[in-house]
C-alpha positions, 0 to 999 in steps of 0.5 A: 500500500503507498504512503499516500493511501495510508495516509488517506486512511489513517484521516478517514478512520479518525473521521469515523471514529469522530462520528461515534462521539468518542472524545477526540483525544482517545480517537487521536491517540488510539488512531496514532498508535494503531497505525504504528503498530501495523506500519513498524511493528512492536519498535512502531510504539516508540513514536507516540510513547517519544511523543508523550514524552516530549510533551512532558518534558516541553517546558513552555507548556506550564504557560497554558494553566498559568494563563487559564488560572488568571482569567478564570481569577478576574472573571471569577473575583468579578474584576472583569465585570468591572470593565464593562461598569467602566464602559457603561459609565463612559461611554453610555451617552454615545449611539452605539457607545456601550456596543463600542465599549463591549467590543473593547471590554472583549479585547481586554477579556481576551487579554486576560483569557486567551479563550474566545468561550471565556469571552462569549460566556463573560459577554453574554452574561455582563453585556448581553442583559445591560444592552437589551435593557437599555434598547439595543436592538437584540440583532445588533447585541448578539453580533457584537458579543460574538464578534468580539469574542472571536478575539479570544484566539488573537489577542496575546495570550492566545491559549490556541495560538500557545497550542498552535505553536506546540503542535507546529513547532512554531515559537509562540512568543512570535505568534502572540506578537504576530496576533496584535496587529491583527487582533486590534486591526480587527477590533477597530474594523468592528467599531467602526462598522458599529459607529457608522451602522448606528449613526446611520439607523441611531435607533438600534443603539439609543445613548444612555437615559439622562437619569443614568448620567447624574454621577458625580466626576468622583464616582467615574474616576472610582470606576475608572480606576477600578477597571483599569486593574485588569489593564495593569496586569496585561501591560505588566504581564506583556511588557516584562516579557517584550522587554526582555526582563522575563520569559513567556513561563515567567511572564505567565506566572506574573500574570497569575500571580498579579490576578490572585494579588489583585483578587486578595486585594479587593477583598475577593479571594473566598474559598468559593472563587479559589475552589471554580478556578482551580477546578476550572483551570485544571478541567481545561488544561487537563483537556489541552494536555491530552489533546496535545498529546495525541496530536504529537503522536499523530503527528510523528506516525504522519511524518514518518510515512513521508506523507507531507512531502507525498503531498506536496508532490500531488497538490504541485507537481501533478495536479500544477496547482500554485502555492497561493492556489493551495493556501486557499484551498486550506482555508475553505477546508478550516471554513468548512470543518469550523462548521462542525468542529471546535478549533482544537480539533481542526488544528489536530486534524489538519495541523500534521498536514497543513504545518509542514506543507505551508512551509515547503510552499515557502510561507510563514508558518507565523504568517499562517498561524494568524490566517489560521486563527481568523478563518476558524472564527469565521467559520465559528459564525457561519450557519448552519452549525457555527460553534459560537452560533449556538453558545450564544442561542444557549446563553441568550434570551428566549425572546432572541431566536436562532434565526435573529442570531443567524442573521446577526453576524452576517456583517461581522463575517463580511468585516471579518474576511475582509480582514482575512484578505488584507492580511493575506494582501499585506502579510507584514501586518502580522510579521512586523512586531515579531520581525522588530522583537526578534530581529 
């Protein structure tokens, strides 16, 4: 049997295995070992068992639960919810203010989280009810919440970008870099859409009621200076690490430790909230650890069937397709796999692939990884079965439908692919900061 046709095989008996709804780490795992063991025999279970062992002994990966633990602590103290009250205050007299300041609230939550469920959990349950409370058209409410937590995977410290990198090979202190500009530019193409669309139809946004403004300067600053902590921990966190002064693990530590400093100081650190984010935190990371483990195993018994470089040959050499021609094909596949699967499982399905062949193309593998990231958010928001489609119908209200959420986002993954394509068209929009740090 040829290499290619192993390979084909060993894709389509994980597919299957994925329709019995067996969690995708066993099938990852049990595919990667099955097929070693009938390629290579008895010496085949090397590649896997080296696999595990790599993973243990990758020092980088104490970043994942740092990270974790320090957004579950500002989500669970409340210190997030803060943000928002800040933004209310702030900005609430503006048409389309508070959605302005929620698509800001969600860069911060994505800073502190790294995930973009964090973000849709913490903008459905803070932002969500004081939007429709205040007249905000629900159509528009959804969108932003969605478009905004799509920012969860961009913004430094991206938990996926962190296991992008681990399973590519790919440093992650330049992907987190590579994914600001990209990040923020996004960020402000969806504030500026909503700034237009409600000056345009100002009753989707009307501004805050005259009665909610009649607070005292020393009340705004209070708020202010309560919902800047957030911000003091990311720039210390990230600016001793683009500084120099500490590691990425480091830098990971001094955000956990700041966001328990900052819980403690508030008078916030209960039993309760140690005990969900510990609990939180070691769910999640135990999660990210298996799954990591079974991608590396998959990955080796990949690669050493030679099937990158078969595929190379198929896709360039015999069907004359251009690189670009390529890199397109890839991704319409995270497009349409977004529509099913979660963005861990796309990047263990397609990452033994797609890392390796990007490369030989003679692309960033950096580059990539920031495409990677927003195409899966776009294809979290395309009917009919986006991931963060129906997050938001189980978080949402009964009087707002799938339909109404479906419809919803339609402008935001317009202003998303538009986004996709500048960065594609300027690939230095992503590959500067990381150019500039690291020389």
């Amino acid at each position: 049997m040829s290499d290619e046709l192993i390979a084909i095989l060993m894709f389509a008996s994980m597919l299957g295995l994925l329709a019995t709804g067996q969690r995708i780490f066993v099938v990852i795992g049990a595919i990667s070992a099955g097929f070693a063991l009938w390629l290579w025999g008895a010496g085949g279970v090397e590649l896997p068992f080296n696999a595990s062992i790599t993973l243990l002994n990758w020092y980088p990966m104490l970043t994942l639960p740092m990270f974790i633990y320090m957004g579950y602590m500002l989500s669970e103290s409340g210190i997030a919810g803060e943000l928002y009250e800040m933004f209310h205050v702030w900005m609430g007299s503006l048409h389309g203010g508070l959605a302005l300041g929620t698509i800001g609230l969600m860069v911060l939550i994505s800073a502190m989280n790294g995930l973009s469920v964090a973000g849709m959990a913490i903008g459905a349950s803070i932002a969500m009810p004081e939007l429709l409370k205040r007249g905000y058209d629900k159509r528009m409410v959804t969108g932003v919440i969605q478009a905004g937590s799509s920012l969860g995977i961009m913004v430094p410290p991206s938990v996926v970008l962190v296991l992008y990198g681990m399973i590519g090979r790919v440093p992650v202190g330049k992907l987190w870099l590579a994914g600001v500009f990209p990040g923020l530019m996004l960020a402000a193409m969806f504030a500026l859409y909503i700034a237009i669309r409600c000056r345009l139809q100002p009753e989707l946004a009307p501004p805050k009621a005259a009665e909610d403004r009649e607070m005292s300067m020393a009340a705004k600053l209070r708020l202010l200076r309560a919902g800047l902590l957030p911000l003091v921990i990311i720039f210390a966190m990230t600016g001793l690490f683009l500084m120099g002064v500490t590691s990425l693990v480091e830098s990971s530590a001094v955000g956990a430790g700041m966001a328990t400093l900052a819980t403690f100081i508030k008078g916030r650190l209960s039993r309760e909230v140690i005990h969900k984010t510990a609990l939180n935190t070691l769910r999640v990371s135990c999660m990210f650890m298996w799954v990591i483990m079974a991608a590396l195993g998959f990955s080796s018994v990949f690669d050493g069937l030679g099937a990158g470089n078969a595929l190379q040959g198929l896709f360039i050499e015999r069907w004359d397709l251009s690189p670009w021609t390529v890199l397109i094909m890839m991704q319409l596949s995270f497009l349409i796999m977004g529509m099913f699967l979660d963005d861990t499982a796309m990047l263990i399905l397609v990452a033994p692939l797609y890392i390796p062949l990007v490369a030989k193309l003679g692309f960033d593998p950096v580059w990539f990884g920031v495409l990677y990231t927003i195409t899966v958010q776009i294809a979290y928001m395309t009917p009919p079965f986006g991931y963060n489609l129906f997050l938001m119908r189980a978080m949402a209200p009964p009087e707002i439908t799938l339909g109404d959420i479906y419809r919803s986002i339609v402008p935001f993954v317009l202003v998303m692919l538009l986004g996709l394509v500048l960065i594609m068209i300027f690939p230095q929009i992503a590959l500067w900061l990381p150019n500039q740090h690291y020389g």
